[in-house]
N, C-alpha and C positions, 0 to 999 in steps of 0.2 A: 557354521562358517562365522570366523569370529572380523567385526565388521570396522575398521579404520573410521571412525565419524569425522575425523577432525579430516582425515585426508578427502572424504567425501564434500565436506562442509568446503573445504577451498578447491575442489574441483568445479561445483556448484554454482561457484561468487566469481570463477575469474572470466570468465567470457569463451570458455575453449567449448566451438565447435562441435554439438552433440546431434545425436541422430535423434527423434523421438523416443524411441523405447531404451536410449538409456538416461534419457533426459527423466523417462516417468520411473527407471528403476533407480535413479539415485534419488526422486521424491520419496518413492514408498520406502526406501532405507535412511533418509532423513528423518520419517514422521515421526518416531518414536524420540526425537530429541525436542519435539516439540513441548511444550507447557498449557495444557487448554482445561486444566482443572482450577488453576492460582487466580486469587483474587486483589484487585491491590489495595495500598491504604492510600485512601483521598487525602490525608492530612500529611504524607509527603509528596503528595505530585506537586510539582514547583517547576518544571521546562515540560516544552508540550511542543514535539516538531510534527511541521506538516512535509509530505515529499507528495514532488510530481515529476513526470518527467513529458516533455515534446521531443516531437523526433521533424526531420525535414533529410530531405536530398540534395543532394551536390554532386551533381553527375551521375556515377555509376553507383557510388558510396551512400551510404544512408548513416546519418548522425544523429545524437542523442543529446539534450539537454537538460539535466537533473537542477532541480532547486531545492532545498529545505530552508525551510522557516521555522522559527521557534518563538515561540508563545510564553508569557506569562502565565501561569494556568491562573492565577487570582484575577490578574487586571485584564489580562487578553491583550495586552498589548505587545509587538514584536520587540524581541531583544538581541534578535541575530538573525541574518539570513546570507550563505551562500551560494553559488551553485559552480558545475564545471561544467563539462562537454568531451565528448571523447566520439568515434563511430562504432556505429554497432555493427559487429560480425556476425552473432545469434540470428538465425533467420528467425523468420516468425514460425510459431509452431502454437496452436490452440490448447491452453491446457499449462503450455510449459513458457510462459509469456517472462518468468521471472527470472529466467534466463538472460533475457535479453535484456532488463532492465535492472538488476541486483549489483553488476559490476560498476555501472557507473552509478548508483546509489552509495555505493561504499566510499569510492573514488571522493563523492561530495561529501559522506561525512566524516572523513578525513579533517576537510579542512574547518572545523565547528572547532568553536575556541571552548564552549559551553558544552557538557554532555544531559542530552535529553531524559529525561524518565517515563514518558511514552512517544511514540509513535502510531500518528496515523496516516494511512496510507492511500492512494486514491486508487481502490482493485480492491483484491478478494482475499479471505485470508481460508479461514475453514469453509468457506460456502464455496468450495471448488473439489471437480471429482475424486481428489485425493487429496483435500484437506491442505494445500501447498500451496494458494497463492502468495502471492510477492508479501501480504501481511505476517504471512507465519513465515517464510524462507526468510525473508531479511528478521524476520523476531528473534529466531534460532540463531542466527549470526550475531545479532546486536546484544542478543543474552537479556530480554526485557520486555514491557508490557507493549504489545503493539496490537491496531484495530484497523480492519478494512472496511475503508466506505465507499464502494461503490457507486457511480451515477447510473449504469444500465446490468441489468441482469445476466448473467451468464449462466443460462441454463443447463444443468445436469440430469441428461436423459429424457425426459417426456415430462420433469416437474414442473408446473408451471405455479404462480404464484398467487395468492389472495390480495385483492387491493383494500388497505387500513383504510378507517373513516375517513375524513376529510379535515380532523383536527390534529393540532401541533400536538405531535409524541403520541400521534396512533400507530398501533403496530402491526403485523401477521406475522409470524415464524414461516419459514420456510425447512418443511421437515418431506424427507425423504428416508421411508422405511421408518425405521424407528427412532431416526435421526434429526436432531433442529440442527442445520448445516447454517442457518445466519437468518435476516430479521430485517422485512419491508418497512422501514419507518419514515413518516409523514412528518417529516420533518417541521412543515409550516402550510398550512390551509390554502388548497384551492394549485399545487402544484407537484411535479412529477415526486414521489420517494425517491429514499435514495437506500442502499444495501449493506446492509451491518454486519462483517461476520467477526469473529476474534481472529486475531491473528495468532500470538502466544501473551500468555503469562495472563491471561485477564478471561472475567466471565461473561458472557452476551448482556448480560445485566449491566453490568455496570461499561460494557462497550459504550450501548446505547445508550447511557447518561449521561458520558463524555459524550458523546456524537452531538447531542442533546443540547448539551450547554455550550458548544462551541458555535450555534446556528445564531446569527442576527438577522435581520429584517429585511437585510440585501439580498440575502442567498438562502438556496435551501442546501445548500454545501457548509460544512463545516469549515469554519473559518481557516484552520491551518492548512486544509488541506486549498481553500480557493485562494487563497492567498500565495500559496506556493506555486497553483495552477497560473495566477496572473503572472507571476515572476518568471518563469520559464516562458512565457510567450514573449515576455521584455526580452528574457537573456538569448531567444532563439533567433528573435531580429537581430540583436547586439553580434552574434556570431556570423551568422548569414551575411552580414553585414561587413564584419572584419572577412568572409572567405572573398567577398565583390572586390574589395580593395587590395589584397593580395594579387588576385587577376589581373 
């Protein structure tokens, strides 16, 4: 069966209404356009976006609010940040989350005056049952180096995971079968880890180097990605806000 990706690929990203089991057979006919062998070169990473997204209610209706932020990768300081907001129709489904969150990611970075050369994402990228989190779907779309950091574990069948020493940049793989699916790292001493897996185009190595260097003293969250986390909870009152005064 010879296989349409590009018609799959924006089947995917638009928001249309899927049942489970075809939500898991357009990932498993995705995976092959994934990149999880590529490694990149440090000496051109130069834009560095974080995505997050909040959700809240409004009635009957459930809405979404995406932010990306972009980074300096040298200085770490912010050089752009937008976000939008649209409602989500994707129910929730475990497993197929990227659904519900990939169309209004794109929607936001539409409007980036700058284009990124990684992305990192707050979810999962190969550390999910079929290698499909929101890090590798949106990597496959975006055509580029993407990394998933996790703040809580999403466990795959009965694995459960090892806890790294107690120092900054200890780690444990998380390997199922013959598999390292993604990487428990201690971000900073004496607090929760957080979950590394690749998304596309980059190697768990050098994921968690980025992950690594993006961490300050404030957070054990990687800075683009907390910073895009505080943004969306700005822009989800700003919204909520504008729906009150409508009323």
């Amino acid at each position: 069966m010879i296989v349409n990706y590009q018609e799959l690929l924006n089947q995917s990203v638009s928001g249309e209404i899927l049942t489970k089991l075809q939500a898991i057979q357009i990932q498993n006919q995705l995976l092959p356009l994934a990149d999880f062998e590529n490694s990149i070169d440090f000496k051109h990473l130069s834009i560095i976006a974080g995505v997050d997204l909040a959700y809240w209610k409004q009635g009957t209706k459930e809405y979404g609010v995406c932010s990306i932020v972009l980074l300096d990768y040298k200085t770490r300081q912010i050089i752009e940040t937008c976000s939008d907001f649209g409602e989500i129709s994707f129910p929730y489904i475990p497993g197929c989350l990227s659904f519900r969150e990939i169309p209004l990611i794109l929607k936001t970075s539409k409007k980036l005056k700058l284009k990124p050369d990684l992305y990192l994402f707050d979810g999962n990228g190969y550390l999910h049952p079929r290698h499909m989190g929101i890090a590798t779907h949106a990597g496959i779309y975006f055509n580029c180096p993407t990394i998933g950091v996790a703040k809580s574990y999403y466990k795959i069948g009965d694995t459960e995971y090892d806890m790294p020493k107690n120092t900054a940049g200890s780690y444990c793989d998380i390997q199922i079968g013959e598999e390292i699916y993604g990487r428990v790292l201690r971000t900073l001493p004496s607090v929760r880890p957080v979950f590394v897996s690749i998304g596309n185009k980059i190697t768990l190595e050098d994921a968690t180097q980025i992950t690594q260097y993006f961490i300050t003293k404030e957070s054990h969250i990687p800075l683009p990605t907390r910073l895009a986390d505080i943004e969306t909870h700005k822009m989800r009152k700003h919204y909520q806000e504008m729906f009150s005064d409508i009323k």
